[in-house]
N, CA, C and O of each residue as an XYZ file, in Angstrom:
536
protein
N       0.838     -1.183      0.000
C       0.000      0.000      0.000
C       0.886      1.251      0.000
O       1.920      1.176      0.664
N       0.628      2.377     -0.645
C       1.438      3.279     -1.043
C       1.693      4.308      0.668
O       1.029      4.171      1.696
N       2.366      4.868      0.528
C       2.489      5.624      2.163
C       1.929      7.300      2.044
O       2.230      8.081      1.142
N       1.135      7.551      3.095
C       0.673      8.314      2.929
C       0.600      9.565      4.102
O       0.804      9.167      5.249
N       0.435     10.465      4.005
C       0.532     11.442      5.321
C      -0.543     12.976      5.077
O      -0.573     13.806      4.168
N      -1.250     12.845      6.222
C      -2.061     14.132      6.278
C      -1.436     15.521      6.547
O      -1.187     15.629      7.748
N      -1.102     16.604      5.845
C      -0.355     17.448      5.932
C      -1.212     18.848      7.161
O      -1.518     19.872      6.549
N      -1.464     18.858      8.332
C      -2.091     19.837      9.474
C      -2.080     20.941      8.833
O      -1.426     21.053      7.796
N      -2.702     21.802      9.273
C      -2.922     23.381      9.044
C      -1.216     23.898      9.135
O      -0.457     24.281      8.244
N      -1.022     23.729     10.525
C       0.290     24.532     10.929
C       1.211     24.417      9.690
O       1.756     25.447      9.291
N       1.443     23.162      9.004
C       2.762     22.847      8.355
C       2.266     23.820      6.714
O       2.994     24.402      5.910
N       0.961     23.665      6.733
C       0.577     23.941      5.031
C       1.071     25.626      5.461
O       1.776     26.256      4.671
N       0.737     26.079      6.429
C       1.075     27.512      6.578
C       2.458     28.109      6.063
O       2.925     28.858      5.205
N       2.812     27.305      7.127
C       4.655     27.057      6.943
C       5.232     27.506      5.612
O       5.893     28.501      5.316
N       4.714     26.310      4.777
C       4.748     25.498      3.592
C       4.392     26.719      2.699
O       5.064     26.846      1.675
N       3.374     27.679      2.966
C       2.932     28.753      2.210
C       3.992     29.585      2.213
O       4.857     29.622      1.338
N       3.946     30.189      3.092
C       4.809     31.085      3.572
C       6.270     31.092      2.917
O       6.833     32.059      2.403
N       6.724     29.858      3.049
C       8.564     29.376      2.285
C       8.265     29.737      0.912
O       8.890     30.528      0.207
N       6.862     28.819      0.511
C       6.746     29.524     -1.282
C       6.680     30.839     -1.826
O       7.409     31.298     -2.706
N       5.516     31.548     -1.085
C       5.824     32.664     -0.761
C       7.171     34.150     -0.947
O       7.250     35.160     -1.646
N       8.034     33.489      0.137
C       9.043     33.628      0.114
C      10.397     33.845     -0.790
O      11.270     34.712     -0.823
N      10.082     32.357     -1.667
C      10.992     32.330     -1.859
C      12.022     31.065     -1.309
O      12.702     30.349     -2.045
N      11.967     31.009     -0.209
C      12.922     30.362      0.839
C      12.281     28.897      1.156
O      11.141     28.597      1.511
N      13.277     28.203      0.933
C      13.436     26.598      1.803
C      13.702     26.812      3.169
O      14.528     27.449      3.822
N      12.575     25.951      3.432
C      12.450     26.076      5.071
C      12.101     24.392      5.401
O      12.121     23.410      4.659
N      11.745     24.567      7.008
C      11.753     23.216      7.673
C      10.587     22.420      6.584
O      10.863     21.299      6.156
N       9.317     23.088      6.201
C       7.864     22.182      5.481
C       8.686     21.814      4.147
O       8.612     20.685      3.664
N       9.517     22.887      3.548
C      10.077     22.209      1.997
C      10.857     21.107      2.406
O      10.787     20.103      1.698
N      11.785     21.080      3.675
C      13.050     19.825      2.907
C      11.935     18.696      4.129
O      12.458     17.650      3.745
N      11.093     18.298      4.998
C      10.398     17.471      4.632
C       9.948     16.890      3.686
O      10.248     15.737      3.378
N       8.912     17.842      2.905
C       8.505     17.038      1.648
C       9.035     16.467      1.016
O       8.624     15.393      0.575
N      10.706     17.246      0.608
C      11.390     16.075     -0.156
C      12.285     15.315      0.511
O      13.156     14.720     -0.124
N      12.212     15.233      1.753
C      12.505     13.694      2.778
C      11.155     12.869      2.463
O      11.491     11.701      2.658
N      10.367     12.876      2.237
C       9.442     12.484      1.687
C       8.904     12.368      1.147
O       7.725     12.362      1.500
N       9.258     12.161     -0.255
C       8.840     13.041     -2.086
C       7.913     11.324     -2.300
O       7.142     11.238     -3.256
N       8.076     10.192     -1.433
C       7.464      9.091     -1.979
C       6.141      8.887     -1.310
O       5.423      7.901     -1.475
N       5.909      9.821     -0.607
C       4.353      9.687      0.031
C       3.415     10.437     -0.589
O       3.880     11.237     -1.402
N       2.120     10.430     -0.448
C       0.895     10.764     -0.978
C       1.140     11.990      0.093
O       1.902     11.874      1.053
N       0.611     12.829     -0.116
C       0.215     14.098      0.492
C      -1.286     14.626      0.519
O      -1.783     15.243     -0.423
N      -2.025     14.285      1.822
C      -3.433     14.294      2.183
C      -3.456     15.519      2.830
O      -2.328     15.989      2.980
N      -4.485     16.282      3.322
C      -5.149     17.201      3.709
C      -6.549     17.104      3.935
O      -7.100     16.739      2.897
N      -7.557     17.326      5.114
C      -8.819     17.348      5.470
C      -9.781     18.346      4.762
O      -9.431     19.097      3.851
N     -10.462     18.303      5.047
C     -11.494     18.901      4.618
C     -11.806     20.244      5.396
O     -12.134     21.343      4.948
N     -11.630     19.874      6.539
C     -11.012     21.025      7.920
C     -10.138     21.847      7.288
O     -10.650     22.948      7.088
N      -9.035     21.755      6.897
C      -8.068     22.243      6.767
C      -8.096     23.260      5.299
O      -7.565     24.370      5.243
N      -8.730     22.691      4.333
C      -9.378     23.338      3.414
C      -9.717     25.187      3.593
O      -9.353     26.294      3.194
N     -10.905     24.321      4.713
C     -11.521     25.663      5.087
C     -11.261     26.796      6.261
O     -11.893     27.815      6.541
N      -9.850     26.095      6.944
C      -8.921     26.576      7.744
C      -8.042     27.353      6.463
O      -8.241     28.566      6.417
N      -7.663     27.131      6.046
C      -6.953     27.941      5.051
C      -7.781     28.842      4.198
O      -7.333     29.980      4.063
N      -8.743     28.595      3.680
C      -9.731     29.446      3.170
C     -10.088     31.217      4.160
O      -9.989     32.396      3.820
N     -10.436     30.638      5.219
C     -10.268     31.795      6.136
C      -9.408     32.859      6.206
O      -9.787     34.030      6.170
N      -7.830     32.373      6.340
C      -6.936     33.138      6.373
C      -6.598     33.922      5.355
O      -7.198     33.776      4.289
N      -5.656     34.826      5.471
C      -5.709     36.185      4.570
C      -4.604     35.799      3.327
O      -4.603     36.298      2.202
N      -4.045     35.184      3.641
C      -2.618     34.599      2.688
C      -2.888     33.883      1.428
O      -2.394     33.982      0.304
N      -3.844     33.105      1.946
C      -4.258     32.580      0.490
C      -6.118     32.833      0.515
O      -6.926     31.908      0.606
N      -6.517     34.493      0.395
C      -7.937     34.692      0.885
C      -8.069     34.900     -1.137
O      -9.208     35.261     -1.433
N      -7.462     34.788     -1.952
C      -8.026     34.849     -3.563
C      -8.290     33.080     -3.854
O      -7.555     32.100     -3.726
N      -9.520     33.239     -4.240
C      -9.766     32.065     -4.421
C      -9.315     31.098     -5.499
O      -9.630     29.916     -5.635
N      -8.473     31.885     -6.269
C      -7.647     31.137     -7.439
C      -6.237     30.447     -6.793
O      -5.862     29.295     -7.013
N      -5.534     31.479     -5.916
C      -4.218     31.107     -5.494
C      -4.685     29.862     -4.303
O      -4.038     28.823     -4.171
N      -5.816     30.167     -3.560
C      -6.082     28.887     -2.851
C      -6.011     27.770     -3.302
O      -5.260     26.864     -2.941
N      -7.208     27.766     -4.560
C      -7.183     26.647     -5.214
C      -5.863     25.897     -5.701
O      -5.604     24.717     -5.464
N      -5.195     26.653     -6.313
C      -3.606     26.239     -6.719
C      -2.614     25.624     -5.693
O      -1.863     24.651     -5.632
N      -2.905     26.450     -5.086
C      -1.957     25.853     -3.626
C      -2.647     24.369     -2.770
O      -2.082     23.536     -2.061
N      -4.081     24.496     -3.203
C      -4.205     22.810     -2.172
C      -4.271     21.592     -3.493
O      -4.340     20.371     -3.352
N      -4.210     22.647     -5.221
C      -4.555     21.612     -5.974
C      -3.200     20.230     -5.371
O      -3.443     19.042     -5.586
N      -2.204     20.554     -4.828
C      -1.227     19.594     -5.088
C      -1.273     18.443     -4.194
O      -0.360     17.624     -4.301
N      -2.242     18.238     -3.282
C      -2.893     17.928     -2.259
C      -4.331     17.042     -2.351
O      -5.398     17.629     -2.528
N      -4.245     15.356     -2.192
C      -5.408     14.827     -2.234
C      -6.268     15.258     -0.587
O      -5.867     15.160      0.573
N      -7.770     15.820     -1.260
C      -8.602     16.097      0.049
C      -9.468     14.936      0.203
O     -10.329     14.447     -0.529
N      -8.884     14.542      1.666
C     -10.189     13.421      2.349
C     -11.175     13.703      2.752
O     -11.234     14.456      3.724
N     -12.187     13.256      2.219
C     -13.472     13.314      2.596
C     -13.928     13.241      3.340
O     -13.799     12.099      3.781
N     -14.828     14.132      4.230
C     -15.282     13.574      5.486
C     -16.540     12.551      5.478
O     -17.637     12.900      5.042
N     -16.308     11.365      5.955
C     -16.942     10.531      5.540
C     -18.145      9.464      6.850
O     -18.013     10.270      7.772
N     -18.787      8.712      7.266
C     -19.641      8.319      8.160
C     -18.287      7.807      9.015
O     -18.374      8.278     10.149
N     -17.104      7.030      8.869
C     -16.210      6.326      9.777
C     -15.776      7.759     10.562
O     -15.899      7.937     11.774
N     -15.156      8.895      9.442
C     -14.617     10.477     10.190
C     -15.753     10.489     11.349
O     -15.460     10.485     12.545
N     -17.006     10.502     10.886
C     -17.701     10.916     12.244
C     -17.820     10.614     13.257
O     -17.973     11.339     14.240
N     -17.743      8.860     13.169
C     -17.805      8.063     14.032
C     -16.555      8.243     15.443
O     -16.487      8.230     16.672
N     -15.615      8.427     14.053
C     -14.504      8.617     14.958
C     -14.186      9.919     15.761
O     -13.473      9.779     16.754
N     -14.704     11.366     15.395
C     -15.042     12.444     15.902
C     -15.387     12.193     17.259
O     -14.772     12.413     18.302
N     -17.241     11.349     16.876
C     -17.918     11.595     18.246
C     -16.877     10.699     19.461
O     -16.577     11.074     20.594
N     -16.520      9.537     18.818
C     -15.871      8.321     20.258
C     -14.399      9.638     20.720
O     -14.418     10.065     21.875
N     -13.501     10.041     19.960
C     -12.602     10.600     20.071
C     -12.895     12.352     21.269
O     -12.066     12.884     22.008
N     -14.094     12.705     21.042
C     -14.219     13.596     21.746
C     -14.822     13.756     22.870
O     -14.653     14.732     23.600
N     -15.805     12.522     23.168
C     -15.900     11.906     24.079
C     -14.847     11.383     25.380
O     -14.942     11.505     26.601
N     -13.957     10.837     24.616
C     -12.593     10.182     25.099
C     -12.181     11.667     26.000
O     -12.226     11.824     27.220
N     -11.815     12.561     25.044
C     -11.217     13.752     25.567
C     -11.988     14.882     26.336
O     -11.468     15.730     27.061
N     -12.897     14.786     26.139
C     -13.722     15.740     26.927
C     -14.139     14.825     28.257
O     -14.463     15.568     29.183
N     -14.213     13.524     28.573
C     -14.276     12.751     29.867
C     -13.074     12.945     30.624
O     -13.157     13.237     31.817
N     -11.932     12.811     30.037
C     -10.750     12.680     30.349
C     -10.391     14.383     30.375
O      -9.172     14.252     30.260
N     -10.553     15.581     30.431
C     -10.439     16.667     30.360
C      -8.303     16.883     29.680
O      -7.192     17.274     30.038
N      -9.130     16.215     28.455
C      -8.159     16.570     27.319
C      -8.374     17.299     26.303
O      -7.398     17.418     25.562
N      -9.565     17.980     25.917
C     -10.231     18.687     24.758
C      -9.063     19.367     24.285
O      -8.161     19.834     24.981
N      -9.143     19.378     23.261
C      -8.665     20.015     21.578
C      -9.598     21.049     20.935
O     -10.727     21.006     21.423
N      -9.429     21.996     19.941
C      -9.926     22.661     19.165
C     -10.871     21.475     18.423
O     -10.577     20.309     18.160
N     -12.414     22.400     18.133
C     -13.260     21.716     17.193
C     -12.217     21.316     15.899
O     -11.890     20.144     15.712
N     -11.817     22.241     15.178
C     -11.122     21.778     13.797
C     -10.371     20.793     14.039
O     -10.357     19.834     13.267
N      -9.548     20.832     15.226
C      -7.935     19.623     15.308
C      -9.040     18.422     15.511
O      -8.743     17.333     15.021
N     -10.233     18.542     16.168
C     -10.683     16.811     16.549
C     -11.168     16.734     15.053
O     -10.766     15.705     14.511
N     -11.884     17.506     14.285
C     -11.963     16.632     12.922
C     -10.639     16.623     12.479
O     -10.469     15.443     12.169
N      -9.789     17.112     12.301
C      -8.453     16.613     11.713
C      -7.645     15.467     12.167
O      -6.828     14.849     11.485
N      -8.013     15.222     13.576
C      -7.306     13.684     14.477
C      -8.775     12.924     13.459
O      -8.529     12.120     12.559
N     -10.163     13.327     13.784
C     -10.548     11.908     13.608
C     -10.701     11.905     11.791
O     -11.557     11.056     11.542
N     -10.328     12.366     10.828
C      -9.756     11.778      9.875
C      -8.796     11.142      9.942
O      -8.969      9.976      9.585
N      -7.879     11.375     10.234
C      -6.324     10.861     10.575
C      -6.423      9.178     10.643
O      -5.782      8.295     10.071
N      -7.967      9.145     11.995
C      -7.502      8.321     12.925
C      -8.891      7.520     11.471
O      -8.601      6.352     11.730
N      -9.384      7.457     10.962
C     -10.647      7.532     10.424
C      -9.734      6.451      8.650
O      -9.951      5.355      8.133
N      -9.057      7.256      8.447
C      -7.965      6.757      7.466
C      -6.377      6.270      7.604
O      -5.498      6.094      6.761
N      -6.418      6.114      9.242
C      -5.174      4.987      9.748
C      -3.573      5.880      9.382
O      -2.477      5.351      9.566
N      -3.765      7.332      8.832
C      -2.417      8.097      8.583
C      -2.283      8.959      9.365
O      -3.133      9.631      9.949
N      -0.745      8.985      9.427
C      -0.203      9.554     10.470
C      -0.510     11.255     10.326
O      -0.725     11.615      9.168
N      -0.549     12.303     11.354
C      -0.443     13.389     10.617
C       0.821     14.591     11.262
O       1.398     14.496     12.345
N       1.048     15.975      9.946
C       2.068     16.234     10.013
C       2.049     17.700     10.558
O       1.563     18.617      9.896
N       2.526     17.855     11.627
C       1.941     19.199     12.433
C       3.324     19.575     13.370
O       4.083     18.795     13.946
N       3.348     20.564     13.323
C       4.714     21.522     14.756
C       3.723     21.564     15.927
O       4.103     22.302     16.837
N       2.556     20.960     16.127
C       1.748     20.857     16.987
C       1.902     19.762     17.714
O       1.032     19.517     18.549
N       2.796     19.051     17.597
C       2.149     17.845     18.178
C       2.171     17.174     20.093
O       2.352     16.112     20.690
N       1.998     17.964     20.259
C       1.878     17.755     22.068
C       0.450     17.445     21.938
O      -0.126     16.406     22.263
N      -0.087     18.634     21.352
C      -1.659     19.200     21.481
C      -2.266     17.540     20.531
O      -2.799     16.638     21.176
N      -2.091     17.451     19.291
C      -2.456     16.302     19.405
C      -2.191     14.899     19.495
O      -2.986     14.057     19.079
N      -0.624     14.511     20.255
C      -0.834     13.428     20.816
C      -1.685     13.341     21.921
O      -1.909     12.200     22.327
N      -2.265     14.367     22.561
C      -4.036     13.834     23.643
C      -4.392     12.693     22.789
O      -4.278     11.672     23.467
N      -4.716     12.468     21.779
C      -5.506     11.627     20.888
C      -5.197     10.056     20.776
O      -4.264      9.718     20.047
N      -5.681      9.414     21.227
C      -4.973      8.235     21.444
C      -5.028      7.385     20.079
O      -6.011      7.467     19.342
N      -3.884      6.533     19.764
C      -4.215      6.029     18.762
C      -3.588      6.761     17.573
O      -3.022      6.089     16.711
N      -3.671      8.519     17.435
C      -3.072      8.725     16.553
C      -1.463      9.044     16.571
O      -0.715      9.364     17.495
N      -1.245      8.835     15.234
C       0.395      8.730     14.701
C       0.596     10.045     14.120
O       0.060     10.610     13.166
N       1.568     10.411     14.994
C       1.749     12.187     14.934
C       3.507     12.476     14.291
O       4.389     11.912     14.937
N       3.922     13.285     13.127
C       5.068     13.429     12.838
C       5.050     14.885     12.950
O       4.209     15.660     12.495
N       6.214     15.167     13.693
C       7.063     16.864     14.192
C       7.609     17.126     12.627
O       7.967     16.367     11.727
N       7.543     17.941     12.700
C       8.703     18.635     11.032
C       9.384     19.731     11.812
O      10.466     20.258     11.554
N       8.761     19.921     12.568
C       9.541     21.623     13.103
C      10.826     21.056     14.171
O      11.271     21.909     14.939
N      11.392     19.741     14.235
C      12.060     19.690     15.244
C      13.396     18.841     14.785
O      14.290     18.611     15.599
């Protein structure tokens, strides 16, 4: 099965920003430490980026996530939402609404995901979390 990784808000930012730029930074020489994986993104994250001002033209958005397969949020995502926030809100571990749909895709499609966040979501049990910023 081919290898695959969900790319978080934080890193696509990053990732903007270096292009942007100009400049290779920590999100570019990941990717090509990793030029053999699929590169996923949520549906969350979509519209997390949509929001922000950096990529607020809806052409350059589009361009920038075309390079990027988007997972669907699908009946398992939900499933896994509600048990996952449950988990954390019993356990007084809560996360941001957006990060629990972004864990429970993650956790929903068995890939790891790729965030300078990741304290905040290893709370999440089960999911497989990769640092780039470190």
């Amino acid at each position: 099965m081919e290898a695959a990784l969900i790319l978080e808000t934080t890193f696509l930012i990053d990732l903007e920003r270096e292009l942007s730029r100009n400049a290779v930074g920590l999100a570019q020489e990941f990717l090509e430490a990793h030029g053999q994986h699929r590169l996923c993104i949520t549906h969350t994250t979509t519209g997390e980026l949509a929001a922000g001002t950096s990529l607020s033209d809806r052409r350059r958005w589009e361009d920038f996530l075309g390079a990027f397969q988007v997972l669907p949020c699908t009946m398992d995502v939900a499933w896994k939402y509600g048990q996952t926030y449950r988990y954390l809100r019993d356990n007084g571990l809560l996360i941001g609404t957006n990060d629990l749909w972004i864990a429970a895709t993650a956790l929903a499609y068995d890939l790891p995901i790729v965030t300078k966040n990741r304290r905040h979501f290893l709370r999440v049990p089960g999911l497989e979390v990769a640092d780039y910023a470190s």
